[in-house]
C-alpha positions as CSV (number, residue, x, y, z in Angstrom):
1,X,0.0,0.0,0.0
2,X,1.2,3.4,-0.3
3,X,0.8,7.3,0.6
4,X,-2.0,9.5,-0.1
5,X,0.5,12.5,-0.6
6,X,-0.1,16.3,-1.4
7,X,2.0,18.4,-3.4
8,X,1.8,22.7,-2.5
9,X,3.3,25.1,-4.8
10,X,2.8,22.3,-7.5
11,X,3.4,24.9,-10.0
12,X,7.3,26.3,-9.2
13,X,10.3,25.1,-10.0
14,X,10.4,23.3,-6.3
15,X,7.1,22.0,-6.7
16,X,7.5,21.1,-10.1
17,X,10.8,19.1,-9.3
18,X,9.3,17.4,-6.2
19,X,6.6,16.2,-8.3
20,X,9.7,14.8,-10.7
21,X,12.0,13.5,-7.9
22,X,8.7,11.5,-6.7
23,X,8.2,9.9,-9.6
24,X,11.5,9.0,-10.4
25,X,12.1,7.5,-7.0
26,X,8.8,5.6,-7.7
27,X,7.8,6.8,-4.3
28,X,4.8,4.9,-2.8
29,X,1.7,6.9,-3.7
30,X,-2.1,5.5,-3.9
31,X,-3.3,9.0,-4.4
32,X,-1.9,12.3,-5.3
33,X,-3.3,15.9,-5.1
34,X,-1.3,18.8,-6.2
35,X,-2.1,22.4,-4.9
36,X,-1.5,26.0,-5.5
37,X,-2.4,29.6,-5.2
38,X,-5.6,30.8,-6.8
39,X,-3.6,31.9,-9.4
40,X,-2.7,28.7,-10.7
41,X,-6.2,27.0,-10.5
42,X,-7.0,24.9,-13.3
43,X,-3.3,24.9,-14.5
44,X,-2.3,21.4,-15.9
45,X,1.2,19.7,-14.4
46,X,3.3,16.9,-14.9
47,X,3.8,13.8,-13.0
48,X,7.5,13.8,-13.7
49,X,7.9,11.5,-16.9
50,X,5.1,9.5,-15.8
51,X,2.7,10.3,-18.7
52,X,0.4,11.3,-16.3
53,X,-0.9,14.6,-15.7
54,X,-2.7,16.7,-12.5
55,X,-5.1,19.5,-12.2
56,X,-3.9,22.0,-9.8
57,X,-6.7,22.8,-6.9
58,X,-6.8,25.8,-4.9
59,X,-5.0,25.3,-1.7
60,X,-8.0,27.9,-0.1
61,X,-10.6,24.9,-0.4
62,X,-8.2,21.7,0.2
63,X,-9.7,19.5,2.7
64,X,-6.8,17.7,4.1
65,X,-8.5,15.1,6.4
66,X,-7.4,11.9,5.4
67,X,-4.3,12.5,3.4
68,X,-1.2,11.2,5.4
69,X,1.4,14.0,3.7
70,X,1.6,17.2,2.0
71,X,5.5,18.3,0.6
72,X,5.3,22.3,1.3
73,X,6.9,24.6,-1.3
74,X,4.8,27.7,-1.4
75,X,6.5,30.6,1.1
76,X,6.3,31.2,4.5
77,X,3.5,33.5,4.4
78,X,1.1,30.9,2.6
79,X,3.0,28.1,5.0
80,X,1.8,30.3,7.9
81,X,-2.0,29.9,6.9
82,X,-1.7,26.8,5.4
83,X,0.6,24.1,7.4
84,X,-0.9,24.3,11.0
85,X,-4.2,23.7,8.8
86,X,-2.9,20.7,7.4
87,X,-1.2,19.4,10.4
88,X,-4.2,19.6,12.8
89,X,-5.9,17.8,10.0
90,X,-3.8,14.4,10.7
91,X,-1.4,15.5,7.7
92,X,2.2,15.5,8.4
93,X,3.7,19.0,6.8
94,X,7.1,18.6,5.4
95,X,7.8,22.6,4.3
96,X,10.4,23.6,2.2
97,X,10.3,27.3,3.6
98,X,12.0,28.8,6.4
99,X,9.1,29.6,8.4
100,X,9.5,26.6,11.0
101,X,13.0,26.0,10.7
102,X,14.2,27.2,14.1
103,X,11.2,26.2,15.9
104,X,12.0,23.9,18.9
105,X,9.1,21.7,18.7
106,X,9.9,21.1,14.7
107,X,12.5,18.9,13.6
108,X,14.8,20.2,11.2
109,X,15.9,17.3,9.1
110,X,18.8,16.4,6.6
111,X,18.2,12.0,6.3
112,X,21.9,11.7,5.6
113,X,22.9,13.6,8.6
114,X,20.0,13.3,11.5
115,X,17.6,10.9,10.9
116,X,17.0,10.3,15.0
117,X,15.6,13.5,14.8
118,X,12.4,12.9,12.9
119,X,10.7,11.0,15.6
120,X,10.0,14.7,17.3
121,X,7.6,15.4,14.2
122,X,4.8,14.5,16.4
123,X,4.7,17.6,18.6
124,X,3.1,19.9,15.8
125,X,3.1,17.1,12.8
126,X,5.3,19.4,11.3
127,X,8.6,18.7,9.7
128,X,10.9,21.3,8.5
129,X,13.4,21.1,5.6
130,X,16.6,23.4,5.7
131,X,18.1,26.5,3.5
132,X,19.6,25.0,0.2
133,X,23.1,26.4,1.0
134,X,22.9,24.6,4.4
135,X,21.8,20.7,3.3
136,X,24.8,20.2,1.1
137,X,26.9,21.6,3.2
138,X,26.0,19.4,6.7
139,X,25.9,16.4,4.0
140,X,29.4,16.9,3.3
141,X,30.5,17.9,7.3
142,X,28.5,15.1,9.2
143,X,31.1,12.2,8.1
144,X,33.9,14.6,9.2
145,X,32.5,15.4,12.1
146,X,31.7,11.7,13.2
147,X,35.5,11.4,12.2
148,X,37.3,14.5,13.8
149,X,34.7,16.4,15.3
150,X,34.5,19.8,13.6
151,X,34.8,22.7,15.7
152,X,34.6,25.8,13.3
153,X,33.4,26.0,9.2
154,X,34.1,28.8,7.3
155,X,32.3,29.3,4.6
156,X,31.8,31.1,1.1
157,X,29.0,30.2,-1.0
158,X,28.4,30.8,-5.0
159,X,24.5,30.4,-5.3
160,X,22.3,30.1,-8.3
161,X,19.8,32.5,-9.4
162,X,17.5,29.4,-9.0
163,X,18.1,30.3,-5.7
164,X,15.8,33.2,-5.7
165,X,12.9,31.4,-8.1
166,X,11.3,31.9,-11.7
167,X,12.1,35.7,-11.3
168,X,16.0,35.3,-10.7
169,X,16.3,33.0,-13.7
170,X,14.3,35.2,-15.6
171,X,16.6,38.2,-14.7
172,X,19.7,36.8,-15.4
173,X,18.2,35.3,-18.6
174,X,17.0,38.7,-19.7
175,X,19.9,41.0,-18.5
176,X,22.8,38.4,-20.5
177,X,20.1,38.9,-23.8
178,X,20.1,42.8,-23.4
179,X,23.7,43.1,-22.6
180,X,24.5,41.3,-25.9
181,X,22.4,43.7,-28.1
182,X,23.3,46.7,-25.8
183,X,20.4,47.3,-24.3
184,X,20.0,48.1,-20.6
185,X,20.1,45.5,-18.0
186,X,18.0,47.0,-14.9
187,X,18.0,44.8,-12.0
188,X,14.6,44.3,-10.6
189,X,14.6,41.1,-8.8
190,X,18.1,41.5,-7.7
191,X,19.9,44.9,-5.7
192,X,22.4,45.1,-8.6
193,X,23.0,43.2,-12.2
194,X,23.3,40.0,-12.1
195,X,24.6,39.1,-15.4
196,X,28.5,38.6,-15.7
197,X,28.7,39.9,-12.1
198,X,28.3,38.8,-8.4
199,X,26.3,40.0,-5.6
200,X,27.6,39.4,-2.1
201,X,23.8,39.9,-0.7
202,X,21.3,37.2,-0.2
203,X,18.2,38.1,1.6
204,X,17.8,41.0,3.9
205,X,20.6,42.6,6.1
206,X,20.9,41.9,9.8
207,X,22.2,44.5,12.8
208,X,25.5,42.6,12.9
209,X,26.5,43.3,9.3
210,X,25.5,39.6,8.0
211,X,22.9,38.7,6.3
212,X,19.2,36.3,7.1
213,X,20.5,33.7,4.6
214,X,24.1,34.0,6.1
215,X,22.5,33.5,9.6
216,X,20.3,30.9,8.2
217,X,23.8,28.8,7.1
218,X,25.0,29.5,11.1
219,X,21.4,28.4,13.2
220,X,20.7,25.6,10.9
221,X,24.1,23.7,10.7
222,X,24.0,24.0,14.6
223,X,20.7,22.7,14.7
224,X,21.0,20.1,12.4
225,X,24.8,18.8,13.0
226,X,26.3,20.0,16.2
227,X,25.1,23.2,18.6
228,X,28.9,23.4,19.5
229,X,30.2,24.2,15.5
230,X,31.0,27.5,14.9
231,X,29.8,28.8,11.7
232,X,30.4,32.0,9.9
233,X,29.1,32.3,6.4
234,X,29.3,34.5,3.3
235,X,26.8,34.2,0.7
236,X,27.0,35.5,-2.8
237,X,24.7,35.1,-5.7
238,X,26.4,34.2,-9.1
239,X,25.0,34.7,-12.6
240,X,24.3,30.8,-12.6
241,X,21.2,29.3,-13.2
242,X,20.6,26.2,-11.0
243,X,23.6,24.6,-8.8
244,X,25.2,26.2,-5.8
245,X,28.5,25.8,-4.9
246,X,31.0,26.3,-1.7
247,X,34.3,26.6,-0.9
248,X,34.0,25.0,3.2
249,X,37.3,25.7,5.2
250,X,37.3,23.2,8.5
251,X,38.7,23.1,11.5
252,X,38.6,20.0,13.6
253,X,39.0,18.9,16.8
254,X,41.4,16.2,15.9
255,X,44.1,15.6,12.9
256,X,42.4,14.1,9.6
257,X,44.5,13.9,6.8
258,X,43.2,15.2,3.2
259,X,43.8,11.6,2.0
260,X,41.8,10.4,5.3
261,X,39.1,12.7,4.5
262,X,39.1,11.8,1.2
263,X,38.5,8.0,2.2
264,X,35.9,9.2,4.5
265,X,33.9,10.7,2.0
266,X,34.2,8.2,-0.7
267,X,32.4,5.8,1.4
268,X,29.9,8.8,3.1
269,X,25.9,8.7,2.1
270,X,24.7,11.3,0.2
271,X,28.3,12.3,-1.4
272,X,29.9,11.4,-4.4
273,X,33.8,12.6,-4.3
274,X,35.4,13.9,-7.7
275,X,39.0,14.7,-6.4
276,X,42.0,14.6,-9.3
277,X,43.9,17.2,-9.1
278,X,44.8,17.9,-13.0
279,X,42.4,20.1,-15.4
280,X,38.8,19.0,-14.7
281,X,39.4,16.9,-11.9
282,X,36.5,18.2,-10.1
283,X,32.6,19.1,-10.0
284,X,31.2,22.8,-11.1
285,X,27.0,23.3,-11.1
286,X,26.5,22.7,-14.6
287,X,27.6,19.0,-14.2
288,X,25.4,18.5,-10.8
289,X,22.3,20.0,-12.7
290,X,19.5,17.4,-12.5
291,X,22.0,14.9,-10.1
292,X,20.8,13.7,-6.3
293,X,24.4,14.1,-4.8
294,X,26.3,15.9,-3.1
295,X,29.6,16.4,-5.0
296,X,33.0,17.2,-3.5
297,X,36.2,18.4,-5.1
298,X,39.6,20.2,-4.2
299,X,40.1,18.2,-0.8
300,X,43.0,19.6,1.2
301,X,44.8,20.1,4.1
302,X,44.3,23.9,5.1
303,X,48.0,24.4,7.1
304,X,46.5,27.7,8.4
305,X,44.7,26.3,11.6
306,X,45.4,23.3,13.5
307,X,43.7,20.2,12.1
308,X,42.4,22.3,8.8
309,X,40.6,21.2,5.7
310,X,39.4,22.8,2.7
311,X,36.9,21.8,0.3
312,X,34.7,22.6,-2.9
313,X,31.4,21.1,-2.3
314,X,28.1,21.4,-5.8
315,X,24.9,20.6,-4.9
316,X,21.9,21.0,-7.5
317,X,20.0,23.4,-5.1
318,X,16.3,22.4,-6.3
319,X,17.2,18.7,-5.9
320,X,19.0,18.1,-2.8
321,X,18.6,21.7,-1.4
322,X,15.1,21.5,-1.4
323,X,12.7,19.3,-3.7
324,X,15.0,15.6,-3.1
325,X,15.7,16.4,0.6
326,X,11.7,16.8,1.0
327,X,11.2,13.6,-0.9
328,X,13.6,12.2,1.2
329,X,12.5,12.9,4.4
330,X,9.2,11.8,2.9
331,X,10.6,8.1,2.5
332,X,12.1,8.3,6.3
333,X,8.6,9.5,7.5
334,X,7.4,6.4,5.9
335,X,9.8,3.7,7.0
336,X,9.7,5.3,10.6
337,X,6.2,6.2,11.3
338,X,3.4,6.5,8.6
339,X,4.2,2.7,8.1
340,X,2.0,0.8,5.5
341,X,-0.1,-2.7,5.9
């Protein structure tokens, strides 16, 4: 037997490739509703390559009684209105926003890293799923830490305009187009051009300097991996289109060779290692596009600090940042709980 399973925000690029990752992993479903804004009532959507195709309902007049889980990917503000509706209903909530992340009674859950953690769903039937720059990170730093303990992570990050949704694509789409033919390339979705430039900004600016998504990287790696790691974070946003990238410095707690680490994350769950150092010899976002793993390159010893690594780590930020990891905790939910007949 299998789930009776409700898709939200069935119509974005998140919803859209939850609705593909299910399918592909052939995910256990006896029913299936997919939901959206009023907006998108009526539109048509894709059951991955299934062949078959849903209606999209309006979330407004979803009964949820009866349905055992819905995958969240439609904003905190609709999440706010929406998930306790769902979860008082007897439908577990598995949200892809940030709305619940730091909540103490919601489990914030990366399967790879802290499964254990799931079994507190129960408290408000509400599971969270972290930041996209966060999930591939932890993935890559729980077998160090089970290995060396990691005491501090310094981190850079090179994120997709995916990142920021259908707009941020579309921006950087139409900005490289106008810059070609000389035309004007205003930035509207973004606080400066995005095409053939950077932006160190990512979300809005905090008192201390740093920014929400920066803080996001610090609160949710401590939550998820260790309270005691020490995290500091700066996030940029790259005239990509879907992949995020990071260069992770590490200190540990104890000595781990790069070759040991290399071993470590050979063998680690979630991560697939491309390490030769010649031309090529590692992983950029184009090649991760549309990929479940983790990838990590450019593994070395970081002779700055005691006990130092450094790392590039890819990640395909609407798979495993967001739509996979949902799936994924999906499939834990399942085996741990929601348990078929």
């Amino acid at each position: 037997m299998g789930y009776r399973v409700v898709v939200a925000g069935a119509t974005g690029n998140v919803g859209r490739e939850m609705l593909n990752i299910l399918a592909e992993r052939e995910f256990p479903i006896d029913e299936l509703a997919v939901v959206a804004s009023s907006r998108s009532t009526g539109d048509i959507v894709d059951f991955g390559e299934t062949g078959k195709q849903f209606k999209v309902q309006n979330i407004e007049h979803f009964d949820p009684t009866g349905w055992d889980m819905a995958l969240f990917a439609i904003g905190s503000d609709a999440t706010k209105v929406h998930a306790p509706r769902f979860a008082a209903a007897g439908c577990v909530v598995i949200d892809n926003s940030s709305l619940y992340r730091m909540d103490p009674d919601v489990p914030l859950i990366v399967p790879e890293v802290n499964p254990d953690a799931i079994d507190g769903y129960k408290a408000k039937n509400i599971i969270a799923n972290p930041n996209c720059s966060t999930a591939q990170m932890v993935v890559a730093l729980k077998p160090l830490h089970d290995a060396a303990t990691v005491k501090r992570v310094v981190v850079a990050t090179y994120q997709s305009v995916s990142g920021a949704g259908k707009a941020g694509m579309d921006e950087l789409f139409e900005q490289s187009r106008n810059i070609f033919v000389g035309d004007s390339a205003e930035a509207k979705k973004f606080t400066k051009q995005i095409a053939f430039n950077v932006i160190p900004h990512i979300d809005s600016f905090l008192d201390d300097g740093s920014t929400k998504e920066e803080w996001k990287m610090v609160v949710e790696t401590k939550k998820i991996l260790d309270p005691k790691v020490k995290v500091i974070a700066t996030c940029v946003r790259v005239p990509v289109f879907v992949g995020h990238s990071e260069a992770v410095h590490v200190e540990l707690e104890n000595e781990l060779s790069a070759e040991d680490a290399q071993k470590i994350l050979r063998e680690a769950p979630g991560i697939m290692l491309v390490d030769k150092r010649e031309d090529g010899g590692y992983v950029t976002p184009v090649e991760c596009v549309g990929d479940y793993a983790t990838f990590v390159s450019r593994v070395r010893d970081d002779s700055t600090v005691e006990n130092g690594l450094a790392f590039w780590c890819v990640s395909d930020n609407l798979r495993k940042g967001a739509a996979l990891n949902a799936v994924q905790i999906a499939e834990l939910l399942g085996r741990r709980h929601l348990k078929k007949a």
